[in-house]
mmCIF entry with sequence, helices, sheets and N, C-alpha, C, O atoms, coordinates in Angstrom:
data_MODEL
# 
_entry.id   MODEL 
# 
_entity.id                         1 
_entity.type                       polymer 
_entity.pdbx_number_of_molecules   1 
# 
_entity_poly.entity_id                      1 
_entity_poly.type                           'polypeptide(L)' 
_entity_poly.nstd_linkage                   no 
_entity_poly.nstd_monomer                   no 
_entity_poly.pdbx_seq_one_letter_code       
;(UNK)(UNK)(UNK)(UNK)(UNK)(UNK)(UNK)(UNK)(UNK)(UNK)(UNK)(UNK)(UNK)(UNK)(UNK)(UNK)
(UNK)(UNK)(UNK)(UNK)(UNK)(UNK)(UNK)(UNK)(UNK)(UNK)(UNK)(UNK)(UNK)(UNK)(UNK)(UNK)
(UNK)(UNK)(UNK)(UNK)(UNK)(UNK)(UNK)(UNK)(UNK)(UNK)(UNK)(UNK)(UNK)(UNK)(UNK)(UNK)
(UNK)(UNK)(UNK)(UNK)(UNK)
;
_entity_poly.pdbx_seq_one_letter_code_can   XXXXXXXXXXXXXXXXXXXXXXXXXXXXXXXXXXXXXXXXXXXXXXXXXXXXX 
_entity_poly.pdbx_strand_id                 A 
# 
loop_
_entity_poly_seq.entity_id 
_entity_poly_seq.num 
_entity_poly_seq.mon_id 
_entity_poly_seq.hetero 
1 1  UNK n 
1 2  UNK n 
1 3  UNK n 
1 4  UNK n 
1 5  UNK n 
1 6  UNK n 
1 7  UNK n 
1 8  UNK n 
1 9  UNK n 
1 10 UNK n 
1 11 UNK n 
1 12 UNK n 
1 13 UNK n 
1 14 UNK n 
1 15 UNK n 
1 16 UNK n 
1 17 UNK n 
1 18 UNK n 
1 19 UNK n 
1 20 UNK n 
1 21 UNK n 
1 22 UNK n 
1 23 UNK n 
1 24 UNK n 
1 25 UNK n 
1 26 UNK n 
1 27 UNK n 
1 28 UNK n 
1 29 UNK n 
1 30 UNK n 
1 31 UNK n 
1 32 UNK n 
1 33 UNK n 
1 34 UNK n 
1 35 UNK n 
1 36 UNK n 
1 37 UNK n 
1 38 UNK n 
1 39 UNK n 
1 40 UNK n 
1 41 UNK n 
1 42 UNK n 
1 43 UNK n 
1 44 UNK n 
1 45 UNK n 
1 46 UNK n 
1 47 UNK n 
1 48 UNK n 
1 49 UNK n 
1 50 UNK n 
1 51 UNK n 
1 52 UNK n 
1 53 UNK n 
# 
_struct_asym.id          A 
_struct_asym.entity_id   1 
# 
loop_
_struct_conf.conf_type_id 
_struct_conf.id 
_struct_conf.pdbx_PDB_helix_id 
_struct_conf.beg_label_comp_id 
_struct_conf.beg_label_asym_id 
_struct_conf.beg_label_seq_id 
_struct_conf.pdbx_beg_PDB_ins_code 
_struct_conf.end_label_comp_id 
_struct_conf.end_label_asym_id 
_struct_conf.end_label_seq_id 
_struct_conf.pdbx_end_PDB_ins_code 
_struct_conf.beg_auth_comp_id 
_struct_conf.beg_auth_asym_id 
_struct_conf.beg_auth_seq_id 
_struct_conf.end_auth_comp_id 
_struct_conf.end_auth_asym_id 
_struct_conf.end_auth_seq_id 
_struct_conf.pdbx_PDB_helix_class 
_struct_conf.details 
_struct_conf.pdbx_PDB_helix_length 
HELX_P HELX_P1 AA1 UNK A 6  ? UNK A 10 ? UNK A 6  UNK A 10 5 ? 5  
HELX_P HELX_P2 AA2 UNK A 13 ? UNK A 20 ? UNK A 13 UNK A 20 1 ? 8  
HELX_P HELX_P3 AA3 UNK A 25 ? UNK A 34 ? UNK A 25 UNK A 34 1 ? 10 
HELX_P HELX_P4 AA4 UNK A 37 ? UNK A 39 ? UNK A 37 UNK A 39 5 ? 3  
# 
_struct_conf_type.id          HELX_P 
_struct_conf_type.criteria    ? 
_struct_conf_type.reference   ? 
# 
loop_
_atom_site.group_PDB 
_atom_site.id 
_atom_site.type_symbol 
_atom_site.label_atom_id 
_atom_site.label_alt_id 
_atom_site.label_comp_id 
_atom_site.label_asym_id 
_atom_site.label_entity_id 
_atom_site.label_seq_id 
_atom_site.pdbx_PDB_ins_code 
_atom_site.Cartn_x 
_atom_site.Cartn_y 
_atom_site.Cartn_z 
_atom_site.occupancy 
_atom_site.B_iso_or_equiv 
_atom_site.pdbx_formal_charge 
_atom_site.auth_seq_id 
_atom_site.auth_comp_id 
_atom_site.auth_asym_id 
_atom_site.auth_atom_id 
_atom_site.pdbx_PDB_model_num 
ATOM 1   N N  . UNK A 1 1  ? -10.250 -16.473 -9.819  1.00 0.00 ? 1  UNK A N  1 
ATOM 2   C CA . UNK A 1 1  ? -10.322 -15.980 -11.167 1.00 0.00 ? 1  UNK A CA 1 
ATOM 3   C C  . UNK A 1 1  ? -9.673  -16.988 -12.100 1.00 0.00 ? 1  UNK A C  1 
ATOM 4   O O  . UNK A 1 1  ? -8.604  -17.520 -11.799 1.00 0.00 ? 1  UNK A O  1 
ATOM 5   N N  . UNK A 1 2  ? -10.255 -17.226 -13.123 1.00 0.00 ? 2  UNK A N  1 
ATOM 6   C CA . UNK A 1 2  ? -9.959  -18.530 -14.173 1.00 0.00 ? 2  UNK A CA 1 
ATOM 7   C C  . UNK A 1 2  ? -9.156  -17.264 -15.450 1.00 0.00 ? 2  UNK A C  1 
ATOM 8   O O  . UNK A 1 2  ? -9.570  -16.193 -15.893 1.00 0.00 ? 2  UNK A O  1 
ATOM 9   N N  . UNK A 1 3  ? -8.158  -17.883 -15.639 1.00 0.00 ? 3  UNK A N  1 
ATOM 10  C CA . UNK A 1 3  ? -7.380  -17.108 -17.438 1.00 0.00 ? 3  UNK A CA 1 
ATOM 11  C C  . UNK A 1 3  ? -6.127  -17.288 -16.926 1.00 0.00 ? 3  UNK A C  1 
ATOM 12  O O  . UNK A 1 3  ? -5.712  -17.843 -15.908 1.00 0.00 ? 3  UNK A O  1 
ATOM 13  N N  . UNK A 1 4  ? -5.473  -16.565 -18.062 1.00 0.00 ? 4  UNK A N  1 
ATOM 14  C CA . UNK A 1 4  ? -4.013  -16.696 -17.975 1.00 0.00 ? 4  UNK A CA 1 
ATOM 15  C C  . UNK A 1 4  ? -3.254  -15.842 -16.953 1.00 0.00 ? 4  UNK A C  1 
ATOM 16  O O  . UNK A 1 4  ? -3.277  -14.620 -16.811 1.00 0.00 ? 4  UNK A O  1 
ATOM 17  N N  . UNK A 1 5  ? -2.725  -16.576 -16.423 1.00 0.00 ? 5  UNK A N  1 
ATOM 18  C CA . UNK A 1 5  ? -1.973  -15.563 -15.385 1.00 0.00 ? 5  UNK A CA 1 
ATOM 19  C C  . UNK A 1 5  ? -0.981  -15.672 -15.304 1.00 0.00 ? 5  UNK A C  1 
ATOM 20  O O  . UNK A 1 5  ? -0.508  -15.059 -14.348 1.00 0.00 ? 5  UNK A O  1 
ATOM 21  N N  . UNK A 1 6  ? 0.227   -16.629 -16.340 1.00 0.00 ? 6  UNK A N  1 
ATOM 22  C CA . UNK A 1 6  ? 1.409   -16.501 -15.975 1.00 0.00 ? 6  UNK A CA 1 
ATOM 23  C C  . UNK A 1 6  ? 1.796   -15.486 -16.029 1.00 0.00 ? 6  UNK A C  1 
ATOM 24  O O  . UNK A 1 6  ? 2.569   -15.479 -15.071 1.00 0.00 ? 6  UNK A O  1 
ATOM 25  N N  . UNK A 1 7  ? 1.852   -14.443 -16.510 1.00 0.00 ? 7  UNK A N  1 
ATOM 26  C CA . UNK A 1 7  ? 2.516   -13.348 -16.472 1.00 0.00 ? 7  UNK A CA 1 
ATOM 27  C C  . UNK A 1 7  ? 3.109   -12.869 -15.170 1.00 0.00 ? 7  UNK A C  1 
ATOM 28  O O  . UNK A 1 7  ? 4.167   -12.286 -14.930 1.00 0.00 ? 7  UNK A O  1 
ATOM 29  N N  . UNK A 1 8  ? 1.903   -13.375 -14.228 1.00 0.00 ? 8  UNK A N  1 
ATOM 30  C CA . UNK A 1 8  ? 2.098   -12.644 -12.641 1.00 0.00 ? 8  UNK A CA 1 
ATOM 31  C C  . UNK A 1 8  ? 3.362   -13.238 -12.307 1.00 0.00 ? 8  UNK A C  1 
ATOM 32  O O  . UNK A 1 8  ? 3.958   -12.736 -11.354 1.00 0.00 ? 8  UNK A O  1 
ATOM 33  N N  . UNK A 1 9  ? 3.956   -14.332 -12.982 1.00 0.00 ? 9  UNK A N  1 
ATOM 34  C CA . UNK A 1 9  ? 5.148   -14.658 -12.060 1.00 0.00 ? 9  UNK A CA 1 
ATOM 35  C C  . UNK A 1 9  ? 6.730   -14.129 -12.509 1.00 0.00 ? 9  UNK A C  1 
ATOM 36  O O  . UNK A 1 9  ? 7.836   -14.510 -12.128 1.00 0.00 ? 9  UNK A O  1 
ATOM 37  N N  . UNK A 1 10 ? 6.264   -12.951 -13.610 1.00 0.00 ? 10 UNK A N  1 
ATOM 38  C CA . UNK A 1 10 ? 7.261   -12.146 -13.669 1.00 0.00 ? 10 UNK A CA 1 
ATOM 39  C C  . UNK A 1 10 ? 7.552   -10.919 -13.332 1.00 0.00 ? 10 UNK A C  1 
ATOM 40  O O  . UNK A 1 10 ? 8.569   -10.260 -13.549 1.00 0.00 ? 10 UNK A O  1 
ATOM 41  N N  . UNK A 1 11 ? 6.268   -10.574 -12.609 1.00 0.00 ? 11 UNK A N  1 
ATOM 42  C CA . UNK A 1 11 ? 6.184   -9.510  -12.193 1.00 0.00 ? 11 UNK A CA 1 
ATOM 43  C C  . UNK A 1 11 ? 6.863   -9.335  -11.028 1.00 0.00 ? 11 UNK A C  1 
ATOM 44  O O  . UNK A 1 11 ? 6.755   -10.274 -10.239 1.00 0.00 ? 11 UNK A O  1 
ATOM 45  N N  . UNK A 1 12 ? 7.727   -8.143  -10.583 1.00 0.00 ? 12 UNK A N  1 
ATOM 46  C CA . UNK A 1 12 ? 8.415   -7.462  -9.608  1.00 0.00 ? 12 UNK A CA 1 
ATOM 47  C C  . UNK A 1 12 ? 7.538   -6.691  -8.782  1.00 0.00 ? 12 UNK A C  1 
ATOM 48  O O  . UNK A 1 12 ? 7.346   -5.573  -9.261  1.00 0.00 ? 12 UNK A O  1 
ATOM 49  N N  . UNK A 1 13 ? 6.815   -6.950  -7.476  1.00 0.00 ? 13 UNK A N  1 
ATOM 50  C CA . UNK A 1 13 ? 5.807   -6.811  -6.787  1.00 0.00 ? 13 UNK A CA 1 
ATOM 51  C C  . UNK A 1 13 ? 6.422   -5.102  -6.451  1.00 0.00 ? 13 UNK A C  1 
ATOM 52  O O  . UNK A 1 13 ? 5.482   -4.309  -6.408  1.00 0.00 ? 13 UNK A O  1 
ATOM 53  N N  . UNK A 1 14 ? 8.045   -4.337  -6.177  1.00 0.00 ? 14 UNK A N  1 
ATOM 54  C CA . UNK A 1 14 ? 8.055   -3.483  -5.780  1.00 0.00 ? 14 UNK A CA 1 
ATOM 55  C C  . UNK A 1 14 ? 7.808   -2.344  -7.484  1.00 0.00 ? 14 UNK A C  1 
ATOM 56  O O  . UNK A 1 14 ? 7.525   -1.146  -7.503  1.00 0.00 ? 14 UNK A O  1 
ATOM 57  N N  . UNK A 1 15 ? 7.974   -3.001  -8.347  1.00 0.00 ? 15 UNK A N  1 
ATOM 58  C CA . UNK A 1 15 ? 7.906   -2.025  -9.261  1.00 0.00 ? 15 UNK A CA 1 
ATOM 59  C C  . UNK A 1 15 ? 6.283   -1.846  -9.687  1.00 0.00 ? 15 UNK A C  1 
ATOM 60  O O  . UNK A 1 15 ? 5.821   -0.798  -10.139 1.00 0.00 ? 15 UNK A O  1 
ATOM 61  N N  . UNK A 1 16 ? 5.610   -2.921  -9.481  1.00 0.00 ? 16 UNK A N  1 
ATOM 62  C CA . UNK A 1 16 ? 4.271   -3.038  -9.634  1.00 0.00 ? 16 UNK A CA 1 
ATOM 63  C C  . UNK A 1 16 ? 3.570   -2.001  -8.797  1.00 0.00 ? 16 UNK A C  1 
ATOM 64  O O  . UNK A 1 16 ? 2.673   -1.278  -9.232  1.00 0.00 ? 16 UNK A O  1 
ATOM 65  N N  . UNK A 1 17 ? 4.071   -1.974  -7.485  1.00 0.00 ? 17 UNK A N  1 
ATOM 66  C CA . UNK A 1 17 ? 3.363   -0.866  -6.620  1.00 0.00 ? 17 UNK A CA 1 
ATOM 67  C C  . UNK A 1 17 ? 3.455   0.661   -6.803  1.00 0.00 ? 17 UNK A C  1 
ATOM 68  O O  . UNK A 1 17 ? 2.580   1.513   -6.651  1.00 0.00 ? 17 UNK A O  1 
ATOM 69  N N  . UNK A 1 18 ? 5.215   0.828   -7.304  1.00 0.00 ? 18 UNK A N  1 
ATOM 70  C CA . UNK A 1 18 ? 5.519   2.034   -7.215  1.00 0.00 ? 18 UNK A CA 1 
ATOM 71  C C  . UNK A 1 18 ? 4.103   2.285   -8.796  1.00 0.00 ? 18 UNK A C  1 
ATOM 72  O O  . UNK A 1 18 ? 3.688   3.444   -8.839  1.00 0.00 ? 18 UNK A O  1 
ATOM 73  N N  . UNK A 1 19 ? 3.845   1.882   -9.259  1.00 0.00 ? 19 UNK A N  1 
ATOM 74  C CA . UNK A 1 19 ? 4.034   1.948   -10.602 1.00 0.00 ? 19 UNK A CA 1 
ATOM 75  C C  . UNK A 1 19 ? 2.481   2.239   -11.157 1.00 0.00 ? 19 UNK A C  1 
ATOM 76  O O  . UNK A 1 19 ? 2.169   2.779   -12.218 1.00 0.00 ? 19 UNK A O  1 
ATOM 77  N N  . UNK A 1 20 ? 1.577   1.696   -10.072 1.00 0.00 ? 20 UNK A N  1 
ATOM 78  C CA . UNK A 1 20 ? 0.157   1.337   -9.978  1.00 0.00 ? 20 UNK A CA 1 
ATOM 79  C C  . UNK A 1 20 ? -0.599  2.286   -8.726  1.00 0.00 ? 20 UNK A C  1 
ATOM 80  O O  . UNK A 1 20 ? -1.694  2.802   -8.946  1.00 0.00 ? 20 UNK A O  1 
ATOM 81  N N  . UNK A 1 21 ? 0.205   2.480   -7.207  1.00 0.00 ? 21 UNK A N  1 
ATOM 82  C CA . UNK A 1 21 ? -0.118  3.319   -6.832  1.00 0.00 ? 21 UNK A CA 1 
ATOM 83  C C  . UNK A 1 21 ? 0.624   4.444   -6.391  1.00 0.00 ? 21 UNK A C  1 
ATOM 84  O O  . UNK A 1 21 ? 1.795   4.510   -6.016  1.00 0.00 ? 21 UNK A O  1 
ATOM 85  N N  . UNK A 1 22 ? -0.417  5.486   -6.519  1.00 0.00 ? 22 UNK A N  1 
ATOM 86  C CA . UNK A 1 22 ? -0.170  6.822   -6.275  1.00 0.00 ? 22 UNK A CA 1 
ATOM 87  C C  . UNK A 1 22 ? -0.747  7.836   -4.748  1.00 0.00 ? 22 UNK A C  1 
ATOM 88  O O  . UNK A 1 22 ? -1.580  8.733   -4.612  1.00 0.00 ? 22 UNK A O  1 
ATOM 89  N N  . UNK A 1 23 ? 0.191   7.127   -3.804  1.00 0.00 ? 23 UNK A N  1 
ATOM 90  C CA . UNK A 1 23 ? -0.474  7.465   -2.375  1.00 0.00 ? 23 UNK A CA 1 
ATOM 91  C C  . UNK A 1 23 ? -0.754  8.886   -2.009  1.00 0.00 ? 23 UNK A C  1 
ATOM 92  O O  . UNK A 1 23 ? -1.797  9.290   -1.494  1.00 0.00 ? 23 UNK A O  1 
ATOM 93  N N  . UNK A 1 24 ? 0.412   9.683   -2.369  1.00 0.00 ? 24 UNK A N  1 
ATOM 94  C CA . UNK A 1 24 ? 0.151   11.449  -2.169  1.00 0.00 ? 24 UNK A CA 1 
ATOM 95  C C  . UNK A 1 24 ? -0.769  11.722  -2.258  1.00 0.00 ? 24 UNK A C  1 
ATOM 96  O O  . UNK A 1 24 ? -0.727  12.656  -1.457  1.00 0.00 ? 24 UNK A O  1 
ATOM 97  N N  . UNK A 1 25 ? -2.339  11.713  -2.810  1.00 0.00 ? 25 UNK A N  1 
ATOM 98  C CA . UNK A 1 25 ? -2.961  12.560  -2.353  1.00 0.00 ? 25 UNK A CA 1 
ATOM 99  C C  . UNK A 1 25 ? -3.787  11.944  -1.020  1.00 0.00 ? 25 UNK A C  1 
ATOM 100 O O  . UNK A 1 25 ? -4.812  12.516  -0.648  1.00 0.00 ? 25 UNK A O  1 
ATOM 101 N N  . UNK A 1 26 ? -3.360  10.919  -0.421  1.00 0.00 ? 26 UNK A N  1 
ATOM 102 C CA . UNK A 1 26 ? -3.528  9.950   0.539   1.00 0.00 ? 26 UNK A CA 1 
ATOM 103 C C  . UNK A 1 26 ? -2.956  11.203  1.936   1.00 0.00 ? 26 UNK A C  1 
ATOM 104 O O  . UNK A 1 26 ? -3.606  12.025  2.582   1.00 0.00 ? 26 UNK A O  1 
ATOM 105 N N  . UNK A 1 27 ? -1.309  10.787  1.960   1.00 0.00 ? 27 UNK A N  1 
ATOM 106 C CA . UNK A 1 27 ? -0.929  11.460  2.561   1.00 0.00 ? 27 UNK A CA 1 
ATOM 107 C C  . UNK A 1 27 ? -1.060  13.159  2.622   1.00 0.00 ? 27 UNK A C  1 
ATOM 108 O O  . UNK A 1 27 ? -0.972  14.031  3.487   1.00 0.00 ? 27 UNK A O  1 
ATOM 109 N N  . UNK A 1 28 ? -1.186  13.121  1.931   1.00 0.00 ? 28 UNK A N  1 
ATOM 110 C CA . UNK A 1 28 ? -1.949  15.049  1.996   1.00 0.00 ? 28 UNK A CA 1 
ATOM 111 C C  . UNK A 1 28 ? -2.692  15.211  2.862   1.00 0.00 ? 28 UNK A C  1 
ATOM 112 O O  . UNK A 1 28 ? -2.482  16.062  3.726   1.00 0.00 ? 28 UNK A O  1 
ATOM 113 N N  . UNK A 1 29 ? -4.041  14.226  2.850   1.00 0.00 ? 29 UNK A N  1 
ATOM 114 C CA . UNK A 1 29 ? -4.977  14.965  3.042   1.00 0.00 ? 29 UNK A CA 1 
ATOM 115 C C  . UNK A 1 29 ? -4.930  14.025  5.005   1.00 0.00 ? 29 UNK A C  1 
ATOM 116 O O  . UNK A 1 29 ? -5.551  14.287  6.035   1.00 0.00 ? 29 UNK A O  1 
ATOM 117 N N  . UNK A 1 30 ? -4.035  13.108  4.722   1.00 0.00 ? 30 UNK A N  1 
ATOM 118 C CA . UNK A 1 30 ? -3.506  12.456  6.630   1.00 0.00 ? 30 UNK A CA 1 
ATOM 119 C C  . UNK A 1 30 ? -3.109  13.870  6.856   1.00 0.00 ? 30 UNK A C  1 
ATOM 120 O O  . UNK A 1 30 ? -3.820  14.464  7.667   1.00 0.00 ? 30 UNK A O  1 
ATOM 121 N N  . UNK A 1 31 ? -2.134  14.545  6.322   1.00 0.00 ? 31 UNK A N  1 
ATOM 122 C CA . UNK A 1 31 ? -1.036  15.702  6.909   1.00 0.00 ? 31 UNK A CA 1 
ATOM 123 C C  . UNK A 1 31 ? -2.567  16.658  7.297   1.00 0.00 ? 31 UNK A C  1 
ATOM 124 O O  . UNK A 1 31 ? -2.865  17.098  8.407   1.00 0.00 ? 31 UNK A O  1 
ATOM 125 N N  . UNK A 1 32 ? -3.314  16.783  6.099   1.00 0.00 ? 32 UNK A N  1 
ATOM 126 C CA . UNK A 1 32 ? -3.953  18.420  6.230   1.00 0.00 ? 32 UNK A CA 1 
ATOM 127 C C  . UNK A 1 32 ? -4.840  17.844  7.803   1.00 0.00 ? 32 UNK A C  1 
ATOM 128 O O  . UNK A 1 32 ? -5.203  18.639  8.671   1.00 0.00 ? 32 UNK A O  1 
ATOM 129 N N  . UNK A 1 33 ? -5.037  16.445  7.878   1.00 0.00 ? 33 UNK A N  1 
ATOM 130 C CA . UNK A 1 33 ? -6.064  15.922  9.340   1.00 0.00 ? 33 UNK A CA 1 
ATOM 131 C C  . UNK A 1 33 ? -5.049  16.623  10.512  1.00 0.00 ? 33 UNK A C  1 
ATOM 132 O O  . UNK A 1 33 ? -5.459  17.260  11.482  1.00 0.00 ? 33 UNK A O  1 
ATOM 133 N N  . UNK A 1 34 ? -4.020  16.427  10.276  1.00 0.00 ? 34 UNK A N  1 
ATOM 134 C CA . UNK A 1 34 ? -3.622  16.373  11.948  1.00 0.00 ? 34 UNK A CA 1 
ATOM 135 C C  . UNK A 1 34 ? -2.606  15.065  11.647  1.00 0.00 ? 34 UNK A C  1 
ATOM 136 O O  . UNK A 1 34 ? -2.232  14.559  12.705  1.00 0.00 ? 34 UNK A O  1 
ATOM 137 N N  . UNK A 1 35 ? -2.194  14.552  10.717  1.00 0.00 ? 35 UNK A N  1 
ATOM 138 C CA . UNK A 1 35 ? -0.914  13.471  10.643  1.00 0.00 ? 35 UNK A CA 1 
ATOM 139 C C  . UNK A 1 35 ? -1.294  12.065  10.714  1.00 0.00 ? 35 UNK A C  1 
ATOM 140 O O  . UNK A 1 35 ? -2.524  12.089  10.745  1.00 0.00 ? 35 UNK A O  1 
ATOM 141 N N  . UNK A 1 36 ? -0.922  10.909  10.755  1.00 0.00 ? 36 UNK A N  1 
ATOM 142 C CA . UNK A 1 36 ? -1.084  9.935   11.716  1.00 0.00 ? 36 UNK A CA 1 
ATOM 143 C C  . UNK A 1 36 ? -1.947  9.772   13.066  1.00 0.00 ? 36 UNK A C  1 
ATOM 144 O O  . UNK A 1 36 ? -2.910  9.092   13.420  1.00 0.00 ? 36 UNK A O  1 
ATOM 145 N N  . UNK A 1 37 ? -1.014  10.854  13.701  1.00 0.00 ? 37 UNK A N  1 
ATOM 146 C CA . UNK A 1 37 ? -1.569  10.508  15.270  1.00 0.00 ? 37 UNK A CA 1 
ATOM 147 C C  . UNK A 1 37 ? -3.050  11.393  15.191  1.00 0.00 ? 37 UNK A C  1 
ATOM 148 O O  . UNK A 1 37 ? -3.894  10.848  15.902  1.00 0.00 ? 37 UNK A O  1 
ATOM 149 N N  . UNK A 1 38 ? -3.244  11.860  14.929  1.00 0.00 ? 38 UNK A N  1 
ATOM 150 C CA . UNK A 1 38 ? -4.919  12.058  14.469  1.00 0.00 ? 38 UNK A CA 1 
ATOM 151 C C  . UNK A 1 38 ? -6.008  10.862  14.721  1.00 0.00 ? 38 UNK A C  1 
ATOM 152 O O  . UNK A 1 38 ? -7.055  10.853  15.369  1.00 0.00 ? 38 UNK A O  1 
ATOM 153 N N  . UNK A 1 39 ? -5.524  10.129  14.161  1.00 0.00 ? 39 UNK A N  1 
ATOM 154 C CA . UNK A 1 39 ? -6.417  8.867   13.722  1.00 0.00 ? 39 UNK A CA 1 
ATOM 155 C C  . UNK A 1 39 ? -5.860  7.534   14.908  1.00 0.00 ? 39 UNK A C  1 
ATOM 156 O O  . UNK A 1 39 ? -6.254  6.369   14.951  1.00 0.00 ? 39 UNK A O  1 
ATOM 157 N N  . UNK A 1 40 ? -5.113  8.036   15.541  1.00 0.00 ? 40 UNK A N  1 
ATOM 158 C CA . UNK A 1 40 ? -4.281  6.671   16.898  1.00 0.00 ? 40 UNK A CA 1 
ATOM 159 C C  . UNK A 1 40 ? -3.321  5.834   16.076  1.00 0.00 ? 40 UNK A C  1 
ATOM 160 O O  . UNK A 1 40 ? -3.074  4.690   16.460  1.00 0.00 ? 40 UNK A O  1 
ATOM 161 N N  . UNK A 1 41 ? -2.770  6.306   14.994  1.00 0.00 ? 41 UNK A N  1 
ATOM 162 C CA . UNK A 1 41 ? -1.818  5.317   14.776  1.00 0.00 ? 41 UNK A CA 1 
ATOM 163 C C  . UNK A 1 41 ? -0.589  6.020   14.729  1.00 0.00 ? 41 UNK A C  1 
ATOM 164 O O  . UNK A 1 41 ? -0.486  7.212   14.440  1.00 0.00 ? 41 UNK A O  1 
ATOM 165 N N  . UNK A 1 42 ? 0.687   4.971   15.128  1.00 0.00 ? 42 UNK A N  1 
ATOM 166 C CA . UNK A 1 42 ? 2.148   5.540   15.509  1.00 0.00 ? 42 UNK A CA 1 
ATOM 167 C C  . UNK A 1 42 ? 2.832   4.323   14.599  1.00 0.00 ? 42 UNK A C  1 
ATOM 168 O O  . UNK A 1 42 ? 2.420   3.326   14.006  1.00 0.00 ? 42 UNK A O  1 
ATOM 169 N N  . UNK A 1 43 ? 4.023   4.929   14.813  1.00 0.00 ? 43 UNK A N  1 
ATOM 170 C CA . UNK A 1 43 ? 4.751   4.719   14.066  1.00 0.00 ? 43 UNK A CA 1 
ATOM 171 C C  . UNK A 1 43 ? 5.367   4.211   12.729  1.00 0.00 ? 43 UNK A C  1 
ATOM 172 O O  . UNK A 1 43 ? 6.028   3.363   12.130  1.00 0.00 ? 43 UNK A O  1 
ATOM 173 N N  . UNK A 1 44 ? 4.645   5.379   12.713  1.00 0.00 ? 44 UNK A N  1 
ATOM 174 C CA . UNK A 1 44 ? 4.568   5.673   10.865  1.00 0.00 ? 44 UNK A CA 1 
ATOM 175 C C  . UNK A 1 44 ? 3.809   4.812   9.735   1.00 0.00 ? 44 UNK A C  1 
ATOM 176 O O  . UNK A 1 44 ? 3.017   3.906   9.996   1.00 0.00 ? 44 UNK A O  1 
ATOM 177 N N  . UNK A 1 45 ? 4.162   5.223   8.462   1.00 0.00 ? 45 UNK A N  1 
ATOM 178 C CA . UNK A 1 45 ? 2.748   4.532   7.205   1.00 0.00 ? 45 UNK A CA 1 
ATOM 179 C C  . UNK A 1 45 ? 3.468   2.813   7.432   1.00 0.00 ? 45 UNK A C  1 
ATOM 180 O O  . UNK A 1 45 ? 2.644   1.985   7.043   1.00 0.00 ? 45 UNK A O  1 
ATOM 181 N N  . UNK A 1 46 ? 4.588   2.246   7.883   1.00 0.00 ? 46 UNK A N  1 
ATOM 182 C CA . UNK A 1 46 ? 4.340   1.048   7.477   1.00 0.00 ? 46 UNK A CA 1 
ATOM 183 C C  . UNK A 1 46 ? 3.864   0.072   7.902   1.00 0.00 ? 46 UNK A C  1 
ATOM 184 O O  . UNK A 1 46 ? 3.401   0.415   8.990   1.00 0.00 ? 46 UNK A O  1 
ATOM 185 N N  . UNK A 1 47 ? 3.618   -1.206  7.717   1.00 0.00 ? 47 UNK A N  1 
ATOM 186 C CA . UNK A 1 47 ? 2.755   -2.333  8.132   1.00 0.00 ? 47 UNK A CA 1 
ATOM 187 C C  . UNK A 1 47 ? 3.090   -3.091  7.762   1.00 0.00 ? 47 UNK A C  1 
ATOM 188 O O  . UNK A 1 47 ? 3.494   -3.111  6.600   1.00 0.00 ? 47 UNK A O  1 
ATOM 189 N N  . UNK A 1 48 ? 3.110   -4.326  8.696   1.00 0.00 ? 48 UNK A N  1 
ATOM 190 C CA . UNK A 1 48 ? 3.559   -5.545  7.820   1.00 0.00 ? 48 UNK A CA 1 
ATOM 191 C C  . UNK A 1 48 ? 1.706   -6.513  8.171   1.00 0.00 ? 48 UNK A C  1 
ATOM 192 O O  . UNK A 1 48 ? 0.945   -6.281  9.110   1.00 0.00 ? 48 UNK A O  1 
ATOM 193 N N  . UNK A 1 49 ? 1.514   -7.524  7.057   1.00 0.00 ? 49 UNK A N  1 
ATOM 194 C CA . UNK A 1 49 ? 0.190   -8.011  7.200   1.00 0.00 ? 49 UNK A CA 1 
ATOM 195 C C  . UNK A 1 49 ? 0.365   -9.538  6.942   1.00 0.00 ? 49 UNK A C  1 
ATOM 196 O O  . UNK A 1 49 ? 0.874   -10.144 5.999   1.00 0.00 ? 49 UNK A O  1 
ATOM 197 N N  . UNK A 1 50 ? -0.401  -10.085 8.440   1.00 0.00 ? 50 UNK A N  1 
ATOM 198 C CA . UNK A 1 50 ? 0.385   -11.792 8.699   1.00 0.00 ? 50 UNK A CA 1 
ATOM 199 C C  . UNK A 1 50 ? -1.370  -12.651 7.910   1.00 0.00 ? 50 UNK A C  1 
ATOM 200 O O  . UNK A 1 50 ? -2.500  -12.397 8.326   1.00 0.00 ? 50 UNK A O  1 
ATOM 201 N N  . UNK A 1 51 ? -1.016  -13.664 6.711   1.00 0.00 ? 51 UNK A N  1 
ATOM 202 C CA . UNK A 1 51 ? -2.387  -13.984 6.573   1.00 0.00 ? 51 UNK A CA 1 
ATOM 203 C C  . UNK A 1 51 ? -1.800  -15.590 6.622   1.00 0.00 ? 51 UNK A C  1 
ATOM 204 O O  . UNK A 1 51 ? -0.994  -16.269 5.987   1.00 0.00 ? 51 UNK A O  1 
ATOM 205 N N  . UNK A 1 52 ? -2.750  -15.763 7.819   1.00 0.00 ? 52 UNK A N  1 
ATOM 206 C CA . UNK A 1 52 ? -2.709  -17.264 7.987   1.00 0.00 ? 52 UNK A CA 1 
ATOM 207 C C  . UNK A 1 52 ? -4.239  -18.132 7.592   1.00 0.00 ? 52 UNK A C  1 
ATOM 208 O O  . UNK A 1 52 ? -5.398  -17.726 7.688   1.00 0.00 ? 52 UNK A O  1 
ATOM 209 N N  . UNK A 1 53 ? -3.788  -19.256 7.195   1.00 0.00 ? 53 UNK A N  1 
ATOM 210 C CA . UNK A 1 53 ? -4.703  -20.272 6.412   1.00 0.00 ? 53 UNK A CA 1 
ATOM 211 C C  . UNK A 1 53 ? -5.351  -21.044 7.491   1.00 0.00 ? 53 UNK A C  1 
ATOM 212 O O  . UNK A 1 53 ? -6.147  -21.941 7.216   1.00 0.00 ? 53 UNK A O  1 
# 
């Protein structure tokens, strides 16, 4: 994407998230499935994500 983007380098990536998304009705509707383990995944919502070049 071509324009201005400095801005992005003041941005605070954890306030950006809280701030932009809104997961609850995410997790609701995991809980109303059957949870997590419903779907084969454990231990719990977090993730870490490795992107190599």
């Amino acid at each position: 994407m071509e324009g201005e983007n400095a801005f992005l380098q003041t941005l605070d990536p954890v306030f950006a998230v809280k701030d932009l998304v809104d997961e609850r009705f995410v997790r609701k509707a995991v809980d109303n499935a059957g949870g997590l383990q419903a779907f084969g995944v454990t231990g719990g919502w977090d993730r870490t994500e490795l992107i190599e070049a």
